[in-house]
C-alpha positions as CSV (number, residue, x, y, z in Angstrom):
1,X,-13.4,-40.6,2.2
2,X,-16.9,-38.7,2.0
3,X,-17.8,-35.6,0.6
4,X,-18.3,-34.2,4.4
5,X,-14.6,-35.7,5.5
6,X,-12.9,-33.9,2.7
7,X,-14.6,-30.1,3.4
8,X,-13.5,-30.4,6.7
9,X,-9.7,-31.0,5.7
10,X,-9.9,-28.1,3.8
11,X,-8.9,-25.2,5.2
12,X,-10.7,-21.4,5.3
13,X,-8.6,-20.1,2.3
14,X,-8.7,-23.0,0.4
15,X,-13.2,-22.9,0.2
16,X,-12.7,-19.2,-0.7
17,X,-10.4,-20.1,-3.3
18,X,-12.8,-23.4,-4.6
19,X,-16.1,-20.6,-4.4
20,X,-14.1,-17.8,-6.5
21,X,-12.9,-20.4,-9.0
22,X,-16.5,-22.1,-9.2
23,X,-18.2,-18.9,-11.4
24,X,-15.6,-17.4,-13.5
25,X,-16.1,-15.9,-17.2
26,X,-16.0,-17.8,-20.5
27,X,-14.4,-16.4,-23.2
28,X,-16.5,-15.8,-26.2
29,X,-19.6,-16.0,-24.8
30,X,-20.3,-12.5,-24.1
31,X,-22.6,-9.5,-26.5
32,X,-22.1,-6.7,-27.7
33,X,-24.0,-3.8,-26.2
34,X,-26.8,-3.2,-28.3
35,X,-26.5,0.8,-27.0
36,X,-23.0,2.0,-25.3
37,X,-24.4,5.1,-25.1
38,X,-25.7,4.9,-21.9
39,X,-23.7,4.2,-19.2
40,X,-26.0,3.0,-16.7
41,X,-26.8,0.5,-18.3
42,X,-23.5,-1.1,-19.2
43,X,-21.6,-3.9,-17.4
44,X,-17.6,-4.2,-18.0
45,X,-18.1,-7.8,-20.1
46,X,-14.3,-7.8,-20.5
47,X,-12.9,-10.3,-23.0
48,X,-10.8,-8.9,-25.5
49,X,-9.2,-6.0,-24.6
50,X,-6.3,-3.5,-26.0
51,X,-3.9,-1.5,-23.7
52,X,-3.4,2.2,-24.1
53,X,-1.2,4.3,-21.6
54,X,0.2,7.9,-21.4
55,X,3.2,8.6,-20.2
56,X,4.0,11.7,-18.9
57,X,6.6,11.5,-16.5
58,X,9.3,8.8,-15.8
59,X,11.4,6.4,-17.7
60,X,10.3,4.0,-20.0
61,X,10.9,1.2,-17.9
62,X,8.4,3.0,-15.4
63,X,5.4,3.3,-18.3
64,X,5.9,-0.4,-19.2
65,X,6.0,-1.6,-15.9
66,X,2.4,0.6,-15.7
67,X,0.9,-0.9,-18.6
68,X,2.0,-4.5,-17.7
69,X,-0.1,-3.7,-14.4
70,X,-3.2,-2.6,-15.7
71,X,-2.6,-5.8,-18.4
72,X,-2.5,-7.5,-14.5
73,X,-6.1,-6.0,-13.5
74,X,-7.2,-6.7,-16.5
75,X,-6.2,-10.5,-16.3
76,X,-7.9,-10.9,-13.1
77,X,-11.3,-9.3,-14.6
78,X,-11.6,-11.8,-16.9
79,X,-10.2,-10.4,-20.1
80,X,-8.0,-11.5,-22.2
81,X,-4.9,-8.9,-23.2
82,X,-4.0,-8.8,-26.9
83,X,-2.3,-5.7,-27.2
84,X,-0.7,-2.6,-25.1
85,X,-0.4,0.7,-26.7
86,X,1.8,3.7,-24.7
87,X,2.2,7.1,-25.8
88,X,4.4,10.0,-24.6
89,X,2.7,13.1,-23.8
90,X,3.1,16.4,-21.4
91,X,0.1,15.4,-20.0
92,X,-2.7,13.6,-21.4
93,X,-5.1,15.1,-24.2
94,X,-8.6,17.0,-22.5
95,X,-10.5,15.4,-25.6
96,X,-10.1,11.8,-26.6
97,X,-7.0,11.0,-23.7
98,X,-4.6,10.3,-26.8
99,X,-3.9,12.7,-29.1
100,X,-6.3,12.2,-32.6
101,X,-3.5,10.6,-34.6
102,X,-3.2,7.8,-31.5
103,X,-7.4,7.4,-31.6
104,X,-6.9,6.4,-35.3
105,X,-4.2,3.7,-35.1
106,X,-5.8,2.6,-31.8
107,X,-8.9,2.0,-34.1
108,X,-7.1,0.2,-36.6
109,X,-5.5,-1.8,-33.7
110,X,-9.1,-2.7,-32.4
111,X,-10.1,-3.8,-36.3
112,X,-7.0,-5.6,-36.5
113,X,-7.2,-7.3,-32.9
114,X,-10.7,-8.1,-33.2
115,X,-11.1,-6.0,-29.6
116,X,-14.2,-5.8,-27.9
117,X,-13.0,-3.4,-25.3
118,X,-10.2,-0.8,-25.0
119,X,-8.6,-0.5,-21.5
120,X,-7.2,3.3,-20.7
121,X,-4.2,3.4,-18.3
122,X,-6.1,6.6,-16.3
123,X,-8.9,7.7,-14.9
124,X,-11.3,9.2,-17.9
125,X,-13.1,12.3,-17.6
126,X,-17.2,11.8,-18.9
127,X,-15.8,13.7,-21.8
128,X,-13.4,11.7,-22.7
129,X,-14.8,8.4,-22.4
130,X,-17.7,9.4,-24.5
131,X,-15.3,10.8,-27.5
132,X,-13.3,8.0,-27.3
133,X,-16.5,4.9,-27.5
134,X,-17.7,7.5,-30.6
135,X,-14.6,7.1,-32.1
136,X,-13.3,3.6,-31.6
137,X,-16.5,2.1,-31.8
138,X,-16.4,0.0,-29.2
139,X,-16.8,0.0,-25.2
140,X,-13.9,2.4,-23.7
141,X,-13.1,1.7,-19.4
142,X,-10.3,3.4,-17.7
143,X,-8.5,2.0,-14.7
144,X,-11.0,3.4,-12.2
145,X,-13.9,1.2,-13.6
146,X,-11.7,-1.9,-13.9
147,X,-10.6,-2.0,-10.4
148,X,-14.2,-1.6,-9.3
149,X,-15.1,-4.5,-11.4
150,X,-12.2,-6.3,-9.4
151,X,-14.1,-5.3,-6.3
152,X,-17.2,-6.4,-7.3
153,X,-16.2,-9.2,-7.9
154,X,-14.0,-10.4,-4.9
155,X,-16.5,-8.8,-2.2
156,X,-18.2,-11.6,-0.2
157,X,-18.9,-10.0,3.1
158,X,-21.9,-7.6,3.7
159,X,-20.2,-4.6,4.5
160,X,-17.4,-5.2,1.6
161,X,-20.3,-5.5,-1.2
162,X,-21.9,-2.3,0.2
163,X,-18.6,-0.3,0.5
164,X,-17.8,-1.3,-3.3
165,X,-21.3,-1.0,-4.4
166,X,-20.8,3.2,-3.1
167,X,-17.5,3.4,-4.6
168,X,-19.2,2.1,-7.8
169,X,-21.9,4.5,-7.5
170,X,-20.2,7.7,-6.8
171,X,-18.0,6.7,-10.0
172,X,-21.1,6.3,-12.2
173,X,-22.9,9.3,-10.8
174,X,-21.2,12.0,-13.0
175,X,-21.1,10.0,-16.1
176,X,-24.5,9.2,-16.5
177,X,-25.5,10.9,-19.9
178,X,-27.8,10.9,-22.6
179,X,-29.7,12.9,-25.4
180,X,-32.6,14.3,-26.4
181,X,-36.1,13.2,-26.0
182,X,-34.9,9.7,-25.8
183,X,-35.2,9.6,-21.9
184,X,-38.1,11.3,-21.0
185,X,-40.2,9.0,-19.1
186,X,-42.5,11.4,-18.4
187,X,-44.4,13.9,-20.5
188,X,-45.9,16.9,-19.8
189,X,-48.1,19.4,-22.0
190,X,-51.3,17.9,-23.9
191,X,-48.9,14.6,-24.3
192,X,-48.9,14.4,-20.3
193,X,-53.0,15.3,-20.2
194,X,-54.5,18.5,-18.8
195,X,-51.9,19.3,-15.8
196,X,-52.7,23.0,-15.6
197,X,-51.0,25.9,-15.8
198,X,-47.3,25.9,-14.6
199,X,-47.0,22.1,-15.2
200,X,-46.8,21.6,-18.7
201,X,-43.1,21.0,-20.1
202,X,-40.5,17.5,-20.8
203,X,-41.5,16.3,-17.8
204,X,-38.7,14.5,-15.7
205,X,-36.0,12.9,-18.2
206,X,-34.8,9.4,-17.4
207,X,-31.2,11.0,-16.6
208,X,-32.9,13.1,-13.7
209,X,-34.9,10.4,-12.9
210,X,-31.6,7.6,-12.1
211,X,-29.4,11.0,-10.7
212,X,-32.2,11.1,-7.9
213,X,-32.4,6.9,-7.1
214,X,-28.5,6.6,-7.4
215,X,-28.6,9.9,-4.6
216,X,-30.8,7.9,-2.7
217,X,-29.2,4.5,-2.6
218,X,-25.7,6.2,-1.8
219,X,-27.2,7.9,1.0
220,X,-28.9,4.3,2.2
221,X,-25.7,2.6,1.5
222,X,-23.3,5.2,3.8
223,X,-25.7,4.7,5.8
224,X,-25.3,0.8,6.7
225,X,-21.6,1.3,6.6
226,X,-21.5,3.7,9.8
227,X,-24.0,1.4,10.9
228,X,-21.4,-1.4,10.3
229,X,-18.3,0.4,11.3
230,X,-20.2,0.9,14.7
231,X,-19.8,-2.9,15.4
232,X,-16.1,-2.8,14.2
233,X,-15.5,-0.2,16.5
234,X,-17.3,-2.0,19.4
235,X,-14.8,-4.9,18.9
236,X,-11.9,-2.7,18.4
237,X,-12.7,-0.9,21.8
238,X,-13.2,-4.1,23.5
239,X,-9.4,-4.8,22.5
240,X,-8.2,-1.4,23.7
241,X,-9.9,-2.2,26.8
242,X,-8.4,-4.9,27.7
243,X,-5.0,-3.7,26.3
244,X,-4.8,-6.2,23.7
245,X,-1.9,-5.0,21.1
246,X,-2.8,-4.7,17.4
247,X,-0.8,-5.3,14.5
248,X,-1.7,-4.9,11.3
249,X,-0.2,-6.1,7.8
250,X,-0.6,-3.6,4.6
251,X,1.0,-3.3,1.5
252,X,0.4,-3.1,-2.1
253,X,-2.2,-6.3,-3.5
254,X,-0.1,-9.6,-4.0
255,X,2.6,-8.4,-2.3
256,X,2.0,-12.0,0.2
257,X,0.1,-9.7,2.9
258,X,-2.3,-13.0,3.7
259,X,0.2,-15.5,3.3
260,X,2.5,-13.5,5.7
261,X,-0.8,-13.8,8.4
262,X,-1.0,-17.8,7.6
263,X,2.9,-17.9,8.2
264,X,2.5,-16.4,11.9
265,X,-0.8,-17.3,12.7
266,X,-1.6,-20.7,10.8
267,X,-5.1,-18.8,10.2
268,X,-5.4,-20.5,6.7
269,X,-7.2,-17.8,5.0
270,X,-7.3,-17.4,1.6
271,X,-3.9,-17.3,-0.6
272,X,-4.3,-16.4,-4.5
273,X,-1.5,-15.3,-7.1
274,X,-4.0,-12.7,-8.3
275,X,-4.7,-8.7,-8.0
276,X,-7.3,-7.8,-4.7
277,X,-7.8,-11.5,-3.6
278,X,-8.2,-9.9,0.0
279,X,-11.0,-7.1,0.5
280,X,-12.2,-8.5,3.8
281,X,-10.0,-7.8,6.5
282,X,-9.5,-10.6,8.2
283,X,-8.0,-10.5,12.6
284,X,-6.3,-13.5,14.0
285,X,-4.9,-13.9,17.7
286,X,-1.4,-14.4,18.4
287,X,1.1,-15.2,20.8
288,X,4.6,-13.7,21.2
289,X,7.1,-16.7,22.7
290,X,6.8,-15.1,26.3
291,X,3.1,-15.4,26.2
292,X,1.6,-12.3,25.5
293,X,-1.4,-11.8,23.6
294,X,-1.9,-9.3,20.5
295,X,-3.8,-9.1,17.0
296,X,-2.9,-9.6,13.0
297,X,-5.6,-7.6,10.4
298,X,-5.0,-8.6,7.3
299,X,-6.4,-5.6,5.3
300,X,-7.1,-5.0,1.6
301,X,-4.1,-4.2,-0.7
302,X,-3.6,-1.1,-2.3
303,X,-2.7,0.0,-6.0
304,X,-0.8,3.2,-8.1
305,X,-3.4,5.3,-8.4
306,X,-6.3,3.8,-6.6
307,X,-9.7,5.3,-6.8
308,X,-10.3,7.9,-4.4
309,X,-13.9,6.7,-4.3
310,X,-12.7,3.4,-3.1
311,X,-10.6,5.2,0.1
312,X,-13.3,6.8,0.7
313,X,-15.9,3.9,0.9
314,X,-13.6,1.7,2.4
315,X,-12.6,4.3,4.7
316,X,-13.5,2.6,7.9
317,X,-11.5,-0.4,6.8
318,X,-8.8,1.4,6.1
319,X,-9.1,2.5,9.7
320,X,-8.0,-0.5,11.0
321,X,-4.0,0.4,10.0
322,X,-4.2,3.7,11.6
323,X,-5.7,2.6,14.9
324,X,-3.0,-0.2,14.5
325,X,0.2,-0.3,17.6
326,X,2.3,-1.7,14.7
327,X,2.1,-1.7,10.9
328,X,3.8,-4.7,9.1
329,X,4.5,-2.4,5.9
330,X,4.4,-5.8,2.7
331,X,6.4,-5.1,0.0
332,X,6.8,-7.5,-3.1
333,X,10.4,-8.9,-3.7
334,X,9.8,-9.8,-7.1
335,X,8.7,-6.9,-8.2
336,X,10.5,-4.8,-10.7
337,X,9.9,-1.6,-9.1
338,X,9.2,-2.3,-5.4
339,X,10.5,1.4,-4.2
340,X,7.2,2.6,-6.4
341,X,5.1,0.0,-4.2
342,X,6.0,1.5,-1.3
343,X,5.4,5.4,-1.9
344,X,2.1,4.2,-3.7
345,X,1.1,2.6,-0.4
346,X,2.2,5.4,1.6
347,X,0.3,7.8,-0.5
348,X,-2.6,6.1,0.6
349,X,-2.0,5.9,4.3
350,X,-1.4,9.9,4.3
351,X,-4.6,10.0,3.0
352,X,-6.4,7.6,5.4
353,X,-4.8,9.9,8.0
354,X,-5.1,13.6,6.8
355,X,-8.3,14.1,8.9
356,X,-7.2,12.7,12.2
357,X,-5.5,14.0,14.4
358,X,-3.2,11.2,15.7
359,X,-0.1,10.7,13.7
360,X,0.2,6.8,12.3
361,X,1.7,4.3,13.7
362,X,5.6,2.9,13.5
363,X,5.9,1.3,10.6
364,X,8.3,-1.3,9.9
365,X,8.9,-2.9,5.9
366,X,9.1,-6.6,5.2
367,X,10.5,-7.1,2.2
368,X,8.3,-10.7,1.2
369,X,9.0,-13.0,-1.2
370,X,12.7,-13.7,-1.1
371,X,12.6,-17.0,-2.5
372,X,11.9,-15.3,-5.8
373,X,14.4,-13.0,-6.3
374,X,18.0,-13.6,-7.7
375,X,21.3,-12.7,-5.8
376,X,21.6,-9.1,-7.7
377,X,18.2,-8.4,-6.9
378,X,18.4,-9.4,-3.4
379,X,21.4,-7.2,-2.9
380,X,19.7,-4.1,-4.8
381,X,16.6,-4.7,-2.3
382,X,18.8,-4.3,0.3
383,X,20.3,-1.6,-0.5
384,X,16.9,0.0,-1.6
385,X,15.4,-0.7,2.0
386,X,18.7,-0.9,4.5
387,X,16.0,-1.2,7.5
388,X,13.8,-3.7,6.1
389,X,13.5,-7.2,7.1
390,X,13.9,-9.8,4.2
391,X,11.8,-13.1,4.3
392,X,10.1,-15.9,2.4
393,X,6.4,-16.6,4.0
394,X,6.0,-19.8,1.3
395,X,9.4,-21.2,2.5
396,X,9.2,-20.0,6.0
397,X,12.6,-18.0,5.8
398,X,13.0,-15.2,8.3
399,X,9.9,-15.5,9.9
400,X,11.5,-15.8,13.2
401,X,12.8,-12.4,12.7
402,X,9.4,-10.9,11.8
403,X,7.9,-12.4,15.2
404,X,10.8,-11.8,17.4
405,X,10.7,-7.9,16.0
406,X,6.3,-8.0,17.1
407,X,7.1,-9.3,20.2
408,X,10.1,-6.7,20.9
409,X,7.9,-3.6,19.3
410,X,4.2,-4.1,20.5
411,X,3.5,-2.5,23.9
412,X,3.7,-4.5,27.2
413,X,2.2,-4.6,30.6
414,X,3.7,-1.3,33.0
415,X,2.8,-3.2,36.5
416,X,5.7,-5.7,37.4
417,X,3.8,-8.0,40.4
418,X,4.8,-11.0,42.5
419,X,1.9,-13.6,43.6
420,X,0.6,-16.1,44.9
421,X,-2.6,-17.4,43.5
422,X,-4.7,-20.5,45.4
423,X,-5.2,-23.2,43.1
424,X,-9.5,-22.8,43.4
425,X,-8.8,-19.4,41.7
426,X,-7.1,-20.6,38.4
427,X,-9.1,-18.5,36.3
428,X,-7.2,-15.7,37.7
429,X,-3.6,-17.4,36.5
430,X,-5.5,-18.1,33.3
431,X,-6.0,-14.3,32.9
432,X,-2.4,-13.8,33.7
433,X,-1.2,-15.7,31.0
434,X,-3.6,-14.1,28.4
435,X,-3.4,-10.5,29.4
436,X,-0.3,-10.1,30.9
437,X,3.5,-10.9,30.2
438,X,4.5,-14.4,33.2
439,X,8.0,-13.8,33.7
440,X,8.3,-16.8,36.3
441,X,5.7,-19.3,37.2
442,X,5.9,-21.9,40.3
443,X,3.6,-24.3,41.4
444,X,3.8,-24.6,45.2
445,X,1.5,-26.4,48.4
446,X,-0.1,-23.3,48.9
447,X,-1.0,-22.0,44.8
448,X,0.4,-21.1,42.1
449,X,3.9,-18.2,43.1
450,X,3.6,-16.0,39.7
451,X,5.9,-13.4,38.7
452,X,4.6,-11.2,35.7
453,X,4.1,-7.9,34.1
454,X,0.0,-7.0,34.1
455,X,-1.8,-3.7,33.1
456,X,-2.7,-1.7,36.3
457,X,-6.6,-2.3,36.0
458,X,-5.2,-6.2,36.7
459,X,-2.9,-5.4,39.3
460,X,-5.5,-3.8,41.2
461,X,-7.7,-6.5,40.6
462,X,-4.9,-9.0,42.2
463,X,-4.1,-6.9,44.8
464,X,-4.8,-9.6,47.3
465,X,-2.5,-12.2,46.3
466,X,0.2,-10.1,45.9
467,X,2.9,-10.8,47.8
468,X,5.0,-8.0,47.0
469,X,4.5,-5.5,43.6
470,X,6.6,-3.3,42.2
């Protein structure tokens, strides 16, 4: 078989997965920063990493289940995890995020570890992260900066690298820092020759200088994404138009959102036991067993705590759910804590909504994953979520349910019509069949005698070859 035989046998999914696998990070390859000072200038070279969490509100079980996330995220940066540190606190401390006894045996743990990074289960204030790197001695991220990283490296499409790219940038923008006359790039005074009165000073500092081009490139960048999310909507009203229903899957990342969408649609996108491996919403057609058309989006998965700057740049993919005539709620079976998936999720879709004015749509759960799960926790799901439905896309189990349920709750045709349509106009049945619900279909001498449920711009369009409509 040659090269060119075997790529086409490969599905969508399975190139994705070859491309993502062909540039991953080597271990022990990576440098230290020569200056961590400046955050600008840094990229997250994780390799060997320690864990530190707060906890300031649950059980135990809850903070470990935290920490073995973030251990997750970390995993599918690159890093390797070689030790998780929690402490319990009110809340966490304004200065160094764990209290100063904490920063010294995390120290000692780094030393001991051999840790080139330390991993903080939060989002760190510019403070913070700067007391902390003085401190430890090493390069500090917090959970915000790692899931960009994630981002940035699963975007492939246009508008995915410059929503993450914004995210990344509106992050970075209030912890740019720096000291002294270190960053002037421009001197004024005798240094900066004779500039006249009024113009003699530091001149502009590099830290003013990178404030103004980030400024500049966010503004470019939200730019191209309304520009963007103008063509989206372009499509999206085509399908309103011509009443095409739209059903979109959501959930929390790896939950099986995308292998749910291969299991109705055979679409053959990509499929990876790893944190974000969708970021690209992907749309597939369907067909309900009667015939009727409608839509799957596949959209990005969504996280405890996920950076509000990532809602916000991805905004107008996030869209897609609320626009949605059904949401297809994923939720993770093998998951130790699924009812935390759930309100995480549903934290973010109150947010995707709080500025619009329509309420979102039904919502139903589908509990994935089933294969994985033992008998007690099967039963304890099912308890948790009485109204969910319960299925296996890898084995196939209960997928007929999860159809039969799309078919029953996406919206139908209104105009029920009887015709009869002459066999040189079979473009006309054609559009029957793909717009409209064909309740009986007979082919006689005269035509094609069709019995069906259409949308009234249809009916009218039909009007002639209806024998009788009701």
């Amino acid at each position: 078989m040659t090269q060119a035989d075997e790529t086409d046998i490969l599905s969508t999914g399975e190139m994705e997965l070859a491309d993502r696998a062909a540039l991953r990070r080597v271990a022990g390859l990576s440098t230290e920063l020569a200056d961590i000072s400046e955050v600008e200038q840094r990229q997250l070279r994780l390799e060997r990493v320690v864990l530190v969490g707060v906890w300031t509100e649950g059980d135990a079980e809850e903070a470990e289940a935290s920490l073995a996330e973030l251990a997750r995220l970390a995993e599918t940066a690159g890093a390797e995890v070689l030790e998780g540190l929690i402490q319990r606190r009110q809340k966490p401390d304004p200065a160094t995020y764990v209290g100063s006894g904490k920063v010294i045996e995390l120290r000692e743990s780094v030393i001991e570890t051999g840790a080139d990074t330390v991993i903080c289960d939060g989002e760190l204030s510019p403070g913070q992260l700067r007391q902390l790197e003085e401190k430890l001695k090493v390069k500090v991220v917090d959970r915000t900066a790692l899931i960009l990283d994630i981002f940035a490296q699963h975007a492939s499409s246009r508008e995915g690298k410059a929503q993450v790219e914004l995210a990344q940038l509106q992050y970075l923008l209030p912890r740019l820092r720096g000291w002294g006359e270190s960053l002037s790039r421009q001197a004024g005074g005798r240094a900066g020759g004779n500039a006249g009165v009024g113009l003699r000073g530091p001149g502009e500092t590099k830290l003013e200088t990178d404030r103004r081009r980030i400024t500049k490139r966010m503004a470019k960048l939200r730019r191209e994404i309304r520009a963007m999310g103008t063509v989206r909507e372009t499509k999206r009203g085509m399908r309103v138009a011509n009443l095409v229903p739209n059903v979109a899957i959501a959930g929390y990342t790896n939950a099986g959102k995308s292998s749910l969408l291969n299991a109705i649609t055979g679409a053959g996108v990509l499929v990876e036991d790893a944190l974000f491996a969708t970021l690209d919403p992907t749309t597939r057609r369907a067909l309900t067993e009667d015939g009727r058309t409608y839509t799957l989006t596949d959209t990005v998965g969504f996280v405890r705590h996920l950076p509000h700057q990532l809602v916000e740049a991805f905004r107008s993919t996030l869209e897609e759910v609320a626009d949605a005539d059904l949401i297809l709620h994923v939720v993770d079976g093998s998951d130790p804590l699924p009812e935390r998936q759930v309100s995480a999720v549903r934290e973010v879709f109150a947010e995707i909504i709080q500025d619009r004015d329509t309420p979102m749509p039904p919502e139903v759960l589908v509990v994935n994953k089933l294969d994985q799960a033992d008998e007690l926790t099967a039963t304890r799901l099912r308890h948790l979520f009485p109204d969910a439905l319960f299925v296996s896309a890898h084995t196939g189990a209960g997928m007929d349910t999860v159809r039969d349920l799309v078919a029953e709750r996406i919206p139908r045709p209104d105009v029920l019509v009887e015709l009869l349509i002459p066999y040189s106009r079979g473009e006309l049945v054609s559009r029957v069949h793909s717009e409209g619900q064909v309740l009986t279909e007979k082919h006689t001498e005269d035509g094609t005698e069709l019995r069906a449920r259409v949308k009234p711009e249809l009916a009218g369009q039909l009007g002639e070859f209806a024998g009788n409509r009701a």
